[in-house]
C-alpha positions in Angstrom: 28.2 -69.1 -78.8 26.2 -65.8 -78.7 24.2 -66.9 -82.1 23.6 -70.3 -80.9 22.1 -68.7 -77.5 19.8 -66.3 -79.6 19.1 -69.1 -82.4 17.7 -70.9 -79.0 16.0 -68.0 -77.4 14.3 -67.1 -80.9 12.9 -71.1 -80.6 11.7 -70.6 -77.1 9.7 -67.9 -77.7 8.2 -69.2 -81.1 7.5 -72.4 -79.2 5.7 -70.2 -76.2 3.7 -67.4 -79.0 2.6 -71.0 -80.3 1.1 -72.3 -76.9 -0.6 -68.5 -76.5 -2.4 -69.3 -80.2 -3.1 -72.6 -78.8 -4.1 -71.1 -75.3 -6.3 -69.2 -76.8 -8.0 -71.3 -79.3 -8.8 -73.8 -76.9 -10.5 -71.1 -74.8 -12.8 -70.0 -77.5 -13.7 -74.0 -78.3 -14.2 -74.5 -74.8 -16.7 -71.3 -74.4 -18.7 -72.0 -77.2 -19.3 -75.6 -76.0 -20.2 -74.3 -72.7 -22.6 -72.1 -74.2 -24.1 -74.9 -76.4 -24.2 -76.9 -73.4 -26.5 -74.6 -71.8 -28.7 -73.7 -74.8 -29.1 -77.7 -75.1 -29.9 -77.8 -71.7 -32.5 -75.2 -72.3 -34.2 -76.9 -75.0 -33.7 -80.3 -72.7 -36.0 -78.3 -70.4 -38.9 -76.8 -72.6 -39.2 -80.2 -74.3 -39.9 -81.9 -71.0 -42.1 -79.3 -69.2 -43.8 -79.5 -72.9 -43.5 -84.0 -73.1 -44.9 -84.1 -69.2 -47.8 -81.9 -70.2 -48.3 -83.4 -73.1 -48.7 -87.2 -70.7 -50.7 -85.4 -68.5 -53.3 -84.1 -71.2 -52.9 -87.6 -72.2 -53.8 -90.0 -69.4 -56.6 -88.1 -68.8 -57.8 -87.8 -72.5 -56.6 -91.6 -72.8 -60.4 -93.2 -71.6 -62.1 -90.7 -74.0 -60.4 -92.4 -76.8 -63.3 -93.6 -78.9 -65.7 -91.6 -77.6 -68.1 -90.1 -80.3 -67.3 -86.3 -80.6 -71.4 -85.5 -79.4 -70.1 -87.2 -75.6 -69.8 -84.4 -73.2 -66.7 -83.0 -72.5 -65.2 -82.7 -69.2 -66.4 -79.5 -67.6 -63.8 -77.0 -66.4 -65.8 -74.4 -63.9 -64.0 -71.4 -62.2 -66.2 -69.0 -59.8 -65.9 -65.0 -59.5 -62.3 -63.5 -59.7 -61.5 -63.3 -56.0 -62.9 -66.8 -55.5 -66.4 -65.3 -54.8 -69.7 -66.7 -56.0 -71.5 -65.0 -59.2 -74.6 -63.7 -58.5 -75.7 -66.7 -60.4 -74.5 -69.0 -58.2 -74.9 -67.7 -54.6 -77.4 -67.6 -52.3 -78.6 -65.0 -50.2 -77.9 -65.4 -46.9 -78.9 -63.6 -44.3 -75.4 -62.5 -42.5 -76.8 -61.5 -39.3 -79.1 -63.7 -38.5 -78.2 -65.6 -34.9 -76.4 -69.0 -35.3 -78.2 -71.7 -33.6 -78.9 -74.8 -33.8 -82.8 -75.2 -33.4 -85.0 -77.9 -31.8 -85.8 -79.4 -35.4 -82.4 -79.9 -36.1 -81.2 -81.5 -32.4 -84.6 -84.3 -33.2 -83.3 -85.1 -36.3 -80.1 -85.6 -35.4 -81.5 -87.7 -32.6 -83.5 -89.5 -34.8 -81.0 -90.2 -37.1 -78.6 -91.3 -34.4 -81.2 -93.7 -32.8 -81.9 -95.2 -36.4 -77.8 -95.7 -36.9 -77.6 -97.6 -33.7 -80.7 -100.0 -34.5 -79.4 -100.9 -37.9 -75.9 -101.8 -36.5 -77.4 -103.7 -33.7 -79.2 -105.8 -36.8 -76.2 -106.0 -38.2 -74.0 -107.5 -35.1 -70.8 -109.2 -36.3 -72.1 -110.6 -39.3 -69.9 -109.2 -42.3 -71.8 -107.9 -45.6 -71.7 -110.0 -47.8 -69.4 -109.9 -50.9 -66.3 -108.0 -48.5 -63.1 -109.2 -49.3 -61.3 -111.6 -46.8 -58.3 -111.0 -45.4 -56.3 -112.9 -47.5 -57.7 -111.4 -50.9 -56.9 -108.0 -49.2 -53.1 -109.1 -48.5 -53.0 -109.9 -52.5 -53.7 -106.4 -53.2 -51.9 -105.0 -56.0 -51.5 -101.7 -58.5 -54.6 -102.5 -61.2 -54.3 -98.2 -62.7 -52.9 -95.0 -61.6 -53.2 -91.9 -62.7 -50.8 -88.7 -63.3 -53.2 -86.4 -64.9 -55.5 -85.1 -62.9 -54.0 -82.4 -61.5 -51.3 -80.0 -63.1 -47.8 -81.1 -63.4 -46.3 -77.3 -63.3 -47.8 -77.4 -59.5 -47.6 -81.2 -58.4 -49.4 -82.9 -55.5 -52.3 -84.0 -54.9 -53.5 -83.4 -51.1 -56.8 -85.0 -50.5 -59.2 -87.5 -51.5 -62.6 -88.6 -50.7 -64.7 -91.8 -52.7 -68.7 -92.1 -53.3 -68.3 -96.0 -53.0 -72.0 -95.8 -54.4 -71.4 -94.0 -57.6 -67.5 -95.4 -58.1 -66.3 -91.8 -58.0 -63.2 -90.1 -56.4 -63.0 -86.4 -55.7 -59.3 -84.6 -55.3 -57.6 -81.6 -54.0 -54.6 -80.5 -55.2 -51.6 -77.8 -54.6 -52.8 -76.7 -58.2 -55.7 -75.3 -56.5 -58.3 -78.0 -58.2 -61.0 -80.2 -57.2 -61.0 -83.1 -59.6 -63.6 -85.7 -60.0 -62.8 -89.0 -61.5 -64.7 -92.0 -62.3 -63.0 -95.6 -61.6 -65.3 -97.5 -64.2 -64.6 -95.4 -67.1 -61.3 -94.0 -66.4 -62.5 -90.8 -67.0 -62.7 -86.7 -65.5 -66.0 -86.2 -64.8 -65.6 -82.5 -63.9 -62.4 -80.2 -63.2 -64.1 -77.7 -60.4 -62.4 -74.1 -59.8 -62.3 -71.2 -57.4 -60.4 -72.0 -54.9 -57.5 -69.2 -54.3 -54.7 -71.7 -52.3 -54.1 -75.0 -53.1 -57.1 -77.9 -51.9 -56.4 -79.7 -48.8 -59.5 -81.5 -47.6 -62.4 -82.8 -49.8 -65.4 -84.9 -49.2 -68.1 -87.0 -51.7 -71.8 -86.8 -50.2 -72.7 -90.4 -49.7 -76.1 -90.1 -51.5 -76.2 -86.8 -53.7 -73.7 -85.9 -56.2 -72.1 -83.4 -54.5 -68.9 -82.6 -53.2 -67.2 -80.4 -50.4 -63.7 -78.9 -50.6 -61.8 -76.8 -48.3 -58.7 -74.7 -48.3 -56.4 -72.5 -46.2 -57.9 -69.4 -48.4 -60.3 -69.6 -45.1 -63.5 -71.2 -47.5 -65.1 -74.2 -47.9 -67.3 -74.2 -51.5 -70.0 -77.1 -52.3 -70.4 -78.3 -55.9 -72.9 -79.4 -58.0 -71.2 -82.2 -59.9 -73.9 -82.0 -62.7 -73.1 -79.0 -63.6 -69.9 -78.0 -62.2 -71.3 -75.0 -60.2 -70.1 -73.8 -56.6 -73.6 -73.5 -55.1 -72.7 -73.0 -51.5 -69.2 -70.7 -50.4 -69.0 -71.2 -46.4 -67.2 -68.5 -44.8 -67.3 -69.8 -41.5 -63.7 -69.6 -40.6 -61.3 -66.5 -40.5 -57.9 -69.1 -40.8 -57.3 -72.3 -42.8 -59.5 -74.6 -43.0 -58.2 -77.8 -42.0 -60.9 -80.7 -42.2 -64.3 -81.1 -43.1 -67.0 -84.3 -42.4 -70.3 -84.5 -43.6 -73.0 -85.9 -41.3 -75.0 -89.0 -41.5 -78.1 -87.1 -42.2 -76.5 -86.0 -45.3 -77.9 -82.0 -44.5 -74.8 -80.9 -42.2 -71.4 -80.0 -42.8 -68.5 -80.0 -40.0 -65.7 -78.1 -40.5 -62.5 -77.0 -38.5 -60.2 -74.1 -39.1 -56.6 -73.0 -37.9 -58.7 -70.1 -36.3 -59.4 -72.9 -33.3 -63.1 -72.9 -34.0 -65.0 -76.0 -35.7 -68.4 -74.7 -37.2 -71.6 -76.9 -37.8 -73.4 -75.7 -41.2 -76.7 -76.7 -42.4 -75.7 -77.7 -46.6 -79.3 -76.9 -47.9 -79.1 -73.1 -46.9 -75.7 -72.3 -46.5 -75.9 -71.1 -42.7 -73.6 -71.4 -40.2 -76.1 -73.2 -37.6 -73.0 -72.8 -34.6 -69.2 -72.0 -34.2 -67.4 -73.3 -31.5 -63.8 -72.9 -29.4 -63.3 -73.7 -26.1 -60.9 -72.1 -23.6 -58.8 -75.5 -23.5 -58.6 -75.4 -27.2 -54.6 -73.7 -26.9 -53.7 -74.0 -30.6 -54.4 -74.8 -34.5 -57.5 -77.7 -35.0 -55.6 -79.7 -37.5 -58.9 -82.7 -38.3 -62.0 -83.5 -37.6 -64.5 -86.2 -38.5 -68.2 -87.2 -37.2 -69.0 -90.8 -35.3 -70.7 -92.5 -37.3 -74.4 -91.9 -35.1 -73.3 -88.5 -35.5 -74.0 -86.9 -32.3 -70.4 -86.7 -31.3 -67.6 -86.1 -33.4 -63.7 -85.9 -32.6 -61.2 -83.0 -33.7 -57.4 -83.1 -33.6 -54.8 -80.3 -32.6 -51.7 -78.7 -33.4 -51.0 -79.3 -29.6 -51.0 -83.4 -29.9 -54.5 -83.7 -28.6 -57.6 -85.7 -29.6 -60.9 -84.3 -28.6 -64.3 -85.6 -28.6 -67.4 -83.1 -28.7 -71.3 -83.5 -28.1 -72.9 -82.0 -31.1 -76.1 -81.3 -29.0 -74.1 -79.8 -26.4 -71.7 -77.6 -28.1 -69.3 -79.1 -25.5 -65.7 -81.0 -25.0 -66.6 -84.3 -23.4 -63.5 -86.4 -23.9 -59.6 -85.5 -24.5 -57.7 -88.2 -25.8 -53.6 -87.6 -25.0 -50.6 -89.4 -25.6 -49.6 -88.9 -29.2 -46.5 -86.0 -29.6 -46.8 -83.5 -32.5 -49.8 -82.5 -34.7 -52.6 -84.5 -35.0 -52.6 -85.6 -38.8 -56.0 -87.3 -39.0 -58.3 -89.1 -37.2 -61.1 -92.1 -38.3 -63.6 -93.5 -36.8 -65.2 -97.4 -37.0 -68.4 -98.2 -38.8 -69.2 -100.1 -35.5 -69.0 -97.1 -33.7 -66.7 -99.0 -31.1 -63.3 -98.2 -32.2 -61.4 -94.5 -33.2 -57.9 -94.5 -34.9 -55.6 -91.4 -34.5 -52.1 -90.5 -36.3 -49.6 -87.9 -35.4 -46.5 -86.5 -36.3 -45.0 -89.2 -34.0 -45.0 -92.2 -36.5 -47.7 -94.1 -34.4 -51.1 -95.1 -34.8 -53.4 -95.1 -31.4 -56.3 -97.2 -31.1 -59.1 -96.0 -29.0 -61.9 -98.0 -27.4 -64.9 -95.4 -27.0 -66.8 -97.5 -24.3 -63.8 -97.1 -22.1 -62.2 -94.3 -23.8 -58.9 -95.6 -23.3 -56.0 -96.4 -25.7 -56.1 -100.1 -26.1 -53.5 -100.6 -28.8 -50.4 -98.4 -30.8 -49.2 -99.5 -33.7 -45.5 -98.1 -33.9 -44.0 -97.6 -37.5 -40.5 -97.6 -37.8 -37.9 -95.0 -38.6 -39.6 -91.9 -39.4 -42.8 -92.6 -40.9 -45.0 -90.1 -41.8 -48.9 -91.2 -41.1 -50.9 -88.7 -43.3 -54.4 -90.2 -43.9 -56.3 -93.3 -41.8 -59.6 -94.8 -43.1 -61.5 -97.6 -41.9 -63.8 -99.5 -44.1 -67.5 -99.7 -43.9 -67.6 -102.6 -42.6 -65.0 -101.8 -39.7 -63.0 -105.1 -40.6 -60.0 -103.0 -42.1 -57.6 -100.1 -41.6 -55.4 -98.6 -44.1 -52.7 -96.0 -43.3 -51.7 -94.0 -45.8 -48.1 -91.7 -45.5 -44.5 -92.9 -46.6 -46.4 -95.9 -47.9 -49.8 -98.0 -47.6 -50.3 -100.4 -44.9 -53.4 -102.3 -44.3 -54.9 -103.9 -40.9 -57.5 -106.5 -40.1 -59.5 -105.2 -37.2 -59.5 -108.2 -35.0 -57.5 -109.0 -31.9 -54.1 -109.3 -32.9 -54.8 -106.7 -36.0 -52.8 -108.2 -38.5 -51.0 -106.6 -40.6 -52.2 -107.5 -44.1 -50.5 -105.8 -46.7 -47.8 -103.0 -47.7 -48.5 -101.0 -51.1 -45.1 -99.5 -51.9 -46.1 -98.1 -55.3 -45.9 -94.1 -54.9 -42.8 -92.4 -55.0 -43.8 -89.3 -52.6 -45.8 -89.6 -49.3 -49.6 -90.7 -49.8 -52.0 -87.9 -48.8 -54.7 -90.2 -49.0 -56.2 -93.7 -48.8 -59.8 -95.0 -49.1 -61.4 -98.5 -49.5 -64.0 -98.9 -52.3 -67.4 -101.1 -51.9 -66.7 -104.3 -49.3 -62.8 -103.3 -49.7 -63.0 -104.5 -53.0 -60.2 -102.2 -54.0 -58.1 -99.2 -52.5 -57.4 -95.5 -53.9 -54.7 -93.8 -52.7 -53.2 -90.4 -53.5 -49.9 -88.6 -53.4 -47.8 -85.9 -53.5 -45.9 -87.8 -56.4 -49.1 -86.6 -58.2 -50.9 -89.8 -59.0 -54.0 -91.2 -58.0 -54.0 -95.3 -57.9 -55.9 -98.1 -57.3 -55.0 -101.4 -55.8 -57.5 -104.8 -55.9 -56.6 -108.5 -55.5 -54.6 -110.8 -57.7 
């Protein structure tokens, strides 16, 4: 009995030293897969960063492709460490000298004003020829987009501006960048640098080919898109820079800043002609934009309000309340009637400046993010750009015409081409796009 006991005690504890080996084999198989697991996720990893840059280098060497090797390349220009000009580049300024705006300047910005209003008065309700109808503009669709124009290691793309005459974009990115494209050839004109924080407003000069940009590193820099040089750094601001609009005249520059000052700067010197706050001004300017006479010009705040200054004046004439949350952006109507203003309140307010009164709101559902507005030359459209792209007819009942769902981040930025011929629209998803009719 005794021997059949330890004959079965001897098995048990062959059977358990057999489970330990296999215990512990399995152990070891299981740790080395583990660790192959994470060196193949490694490599997973450095082969994508190195496939996505390898796409990005592609779309935007894609258009070259044919291009004899004599073509000019694509200029990439970075200023002074530090983001300062070289002493190439800048221009002297005299840092004391008084800001003001002079006589000269206030009579040609009459002038100017006065020659705006006679030219739409000519113009009445007649619509240019060639602009798309309504229905052509509810058939827009994706015709190209575009993933490479900033970089991929720092995605987004924050602003966008379009020269409608020269069919070229311009874009700010997180990446720091201002990138200008051109829609005909498909191709980067210039990649501009200098620029210590990432690029959140930008604007195309209507008539020279030149471009603003703007950034919270407190700067605004103007390029020469020729040759890729920064040949005017505005320091007017001592916070963020938050929106920029270039006047009709094509010679000013309008700027606001998180500092709660906008500035009015003459572009052909580099001066700072006037910087303004105003004791009702109680937090961040978050936009700004010029009427399109020019004399006046509307700013939006942190504090949810919409206010209209008199250029000449240096004064607020208007407030414009109602929306709750930060102003996101504000545009006005080629007519000169009508202003459109977004918040972080998912609505769009519609502003009759005769009356200065909010005559319609267009309420998105859920919560929609509005991040860009723009109006058309013609004043006949409004697209709002945010968690997607929605486009208006600006009649009575302003239609809604169409809903571009084609980004897959919020859309930083919209614009309509020549007679709304066809959209751009930028993102945070990193692509740049454009939509026509079918």
């Amino acid at each position: 009995m005794l021997k059949l006991l330890q004959d079965e005690w001897d098995g048990v504890m062959l059977h358990s030293f057999t489970m330990r080996q296999q215990l512990q084999t399995a152990r070891q198989e299981l740790s080395h897969a583990l660790y192959q697991h994470d060196a193949a996720c490694r490599v997973i990893a450095r082969l994508t960063k190195e496939v996505t840059a390898a796409r990005e280098a592609l779309a935007t060497l894609k258009p070259q492709a044919g291009i004899a090797p004599a073509a000019a390349s694509t200029p990439t220009v970075a200023a002074a460490p530090g983001g300062a000009l070289t002493a190439e580049e800048s221009m002297d300024v005299d840092a004391e000298a008084p800001m003001e705006i002079t006589e000269e300047v206030l009579e040609k910005l009459q002038q100017t004003s006065v020659r705006l209003t006679s030219e739409r008065k000519k113009r009445g309700k007649k619509n240019a020829e060639g602009l798309a109808t309504p229905e052509e503009i509810g058939t827009y669709r994706q015709t190209s987009t575009h993933p490479g124009l900033h970089s991929a290691s720092n995605p987004g793309v924050l602003a966008l501006s379009v020269n409608e005459n020269m069919g070229r974009v311009v874009t700010g990115g997180s990446d720091k960048n201002v990138v200008v494209f051109e829609r005909d050839t498909e191709q980067v004109v210039c990649t501009l640098k200098g620029h210590t924080k990432k690029v959140t407003s930008v604007a195309y000069h209507t008539t020279k080919n030149v471009v603003f940009s703007a950034s919270p590193d407190s700067t605004v820099r103007m390029w020469t898109v020729a040759d890729g040089r920064c040949s005017h750094l505005f320091k007017a601001h001592d916070g963020a820079v938050t929106g920029l609009s270039v006047h009709a005249t094509g010679d000013y520059l309008l700027t606001c800043s998180a500092d709660q000052h906008w500035a009015f700067s003459d572009i052909q010197t580099g001066r700072v002609l006037t910087k303004v706050t105003d004791a009702s001004i109680q937090d961040e300017l978050t936009c700004a934009q010029f009427h399109p006479d020019g004399l006046i010009f509307g700013t939006g705040t942190k504090d949810s309000t919409v206010k209209m200054w008199d250029l000449k004046e240096n004064a607020n004439v208007a407030n414009m309340p109602g929306h709750s949350g930060p102003i996101s952006d504000i545009a006005f109507s080629e007519n000169g009637f009508y202003l459109a203003t977004a918040a972080d309140d998912s609505t769009v307010k519609l502003w009759d400046l005769r009356k200065l009164e909010n005559f319609r709101t267009i309420q998105l559902e859920g919560r929609y993010e509005v991040k860009s507005l723009s109006f058309d030359k013609s004043g006949n459209y409004l697209a709002i750009g945010g968690t997607d792209i929605r486009v208006y007819h600006c009649k009575k009942q302003w239609n809604h015409l169409a809903t571009l769902t084609d980004h897959t981040g919020p859309v930083t930025g919209v614009r309509f081409g020549r007679s709304a011929s066809y959209l751009v629209s930028s993102s945070m998803d990193r692509h740049v796009k454009f939509y026509g009719a079918q």
